[in-house]
Steps between C-alpha positions, in 0.01 A plus 500: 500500500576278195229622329641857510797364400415358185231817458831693522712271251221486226421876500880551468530225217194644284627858568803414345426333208181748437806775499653271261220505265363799518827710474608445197171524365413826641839645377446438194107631510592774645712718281752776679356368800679136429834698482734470798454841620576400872812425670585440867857431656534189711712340692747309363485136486110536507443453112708295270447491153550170276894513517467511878608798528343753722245772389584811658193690346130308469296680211171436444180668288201684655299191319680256723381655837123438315647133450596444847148718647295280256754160573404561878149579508387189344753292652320647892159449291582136459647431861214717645205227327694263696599378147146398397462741230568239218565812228770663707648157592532389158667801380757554786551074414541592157773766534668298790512222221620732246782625649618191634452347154719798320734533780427836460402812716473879517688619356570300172170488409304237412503172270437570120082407445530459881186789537271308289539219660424681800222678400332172377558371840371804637186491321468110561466590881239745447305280304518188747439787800179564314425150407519491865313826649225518257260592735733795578513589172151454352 
């Protein structure tokens, strides 16, 4: 039971803050499709923006359902190696890192030179996963 628990936390945790770096990025990457095209009424009191005050209408760009499909599927990638995929773990640690460093999240964007410093990271776990695996690999 506590393991599903803390499955459940962690692929919540990296899902978030793999929304909160890919987001931004794919807006931007995107072109029209990084324009807030959709909006949806909510309730109110369910969204507040940085005032406090509530949101009575959440927009959002068709590239940030692509965030939050791509945010998700390596997020139940990670949880379902039972967290032993080193290259996944690292990156999901990274962005985890990242947005608790910048006190940042979707939908501010990220930390100025932030991606680089991600992306070395990134490619820092694939090169220790191969350092690892070589057998696998060669």
């Amino acid at each position: 039971m506590h393991q599903s628990a803390l499955n459940a936390y962690f692929w919540l945790l990296g899902s978030f803050a793999a929304i909160g770096a890919f987001g931004p990025l794919l807006r931007k990457a995107s072109g029209p499709l990084g324009d807030k095209s959709i909006k949806v009424d909510v309730p109110e009191g369910l969204l507040l923006d940085e005032q406090g005050e509530s949101v009575r209408t959440a927009e959002a760009a068709p590239s940030d359902i692509l965030a939050l499909v791509l945010s998700m599927a390596i997020a139940t990638a990670e949880v379902s190696s039972n967290h032993t995929n080193f290259t996944l773990n690292n990156l999901l640690a990274c962005l985890i890192a990242t947005v608790r460093a910048c006190g940042q999240s979707f939908p501010r964007g990220p930390c100025p030179n932030i991606l680089f410093t991600q992306l070395i990271i990134i490619m820092q776990s694939c090169i220790n996963t191969i350092r690892m695996f070589p057998k696998a690999f060669f």
